[in-house]
C-alpha positions in Angstrom: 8.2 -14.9 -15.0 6.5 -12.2 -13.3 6.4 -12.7 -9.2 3.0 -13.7 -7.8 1.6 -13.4 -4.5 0.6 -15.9 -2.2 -3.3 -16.6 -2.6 -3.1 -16.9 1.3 -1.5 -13.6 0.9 -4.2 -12.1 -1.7 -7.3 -13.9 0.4 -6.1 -12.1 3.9 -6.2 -8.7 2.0 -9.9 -8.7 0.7 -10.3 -4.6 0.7 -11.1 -4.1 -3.1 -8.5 -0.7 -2.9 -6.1 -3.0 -1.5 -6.2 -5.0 -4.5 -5.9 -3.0 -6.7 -2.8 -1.5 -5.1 -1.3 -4.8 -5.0 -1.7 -5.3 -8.8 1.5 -2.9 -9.1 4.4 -5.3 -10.2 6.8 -3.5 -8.0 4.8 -4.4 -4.9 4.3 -7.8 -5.8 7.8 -8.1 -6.4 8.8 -6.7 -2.9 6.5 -9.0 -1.6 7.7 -12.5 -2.7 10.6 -14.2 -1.0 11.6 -15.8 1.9 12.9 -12.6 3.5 10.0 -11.1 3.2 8.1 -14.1 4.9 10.7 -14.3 7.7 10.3 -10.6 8.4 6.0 -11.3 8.9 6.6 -14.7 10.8 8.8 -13.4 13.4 6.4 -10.5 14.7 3.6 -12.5 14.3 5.0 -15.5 16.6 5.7 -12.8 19.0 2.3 -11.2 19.3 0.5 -14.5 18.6 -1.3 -13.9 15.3 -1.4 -14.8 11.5 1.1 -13.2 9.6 -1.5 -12.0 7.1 -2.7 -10.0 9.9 0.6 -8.0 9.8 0.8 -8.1 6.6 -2.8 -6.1 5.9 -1.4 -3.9 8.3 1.6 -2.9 7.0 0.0 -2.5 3.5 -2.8 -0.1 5.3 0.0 1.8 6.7 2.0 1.9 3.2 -1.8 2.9 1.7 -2.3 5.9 3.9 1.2 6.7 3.9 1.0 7.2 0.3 -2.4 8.8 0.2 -1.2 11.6 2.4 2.4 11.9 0.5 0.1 12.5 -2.6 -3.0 14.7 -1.1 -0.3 16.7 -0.1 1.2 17.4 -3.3 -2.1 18.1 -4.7 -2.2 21.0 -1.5 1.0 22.3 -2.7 0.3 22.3 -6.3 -3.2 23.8 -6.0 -1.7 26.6 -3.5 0.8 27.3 -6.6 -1.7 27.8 -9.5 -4.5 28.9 -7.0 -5.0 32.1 -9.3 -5.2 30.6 -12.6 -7.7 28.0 -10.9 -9.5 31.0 -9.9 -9.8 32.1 -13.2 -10.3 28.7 -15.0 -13.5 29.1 -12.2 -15.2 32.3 -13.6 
């Protein structure tokens, strides 16, 4: 059976680009369980909010985390072929 995640989960994080992000079965996956759910409860006691609240923020910071790890790549991989690109231009 293939994990799910909470709808309270899934409501909390209505950004569209979220979303679609958390449609990748690995995610879900490393979101469902009770360790998981401990690890958002605790902070959130402490700092007296929801733990969706932490939750959309840790996937914002996973989001641009990634964006940059990939934006980067495309840098380093555009720096490489920047004379054939140049060409492919004319």
């Amino acid at each position: 059976m293939e994990p799910r995640l909470d709808p309270a989960l899934a409501r909390a994080l209505d950004d569209p680009a979220l979303a679609r992000a958390l449609d990748d079965p690995a995610l879900a996956q490393a979101l469902d369980g009770p360790a998981l759910a401990q690890a958002l409860d605790d902070p959130a006691d402490a700092q007296d909010r929801r733990p969706e609240e932490g939750a959309r923020e840790a996937v914002r910071a996973y989001l641009g985390a990634q964006a940059a790890h990939v934006r980067s790549l495309a840098e380093s991989l555009a720096k490489e072929h920047a004379e054939l690109l140049r060409r492919l231009g004319e």
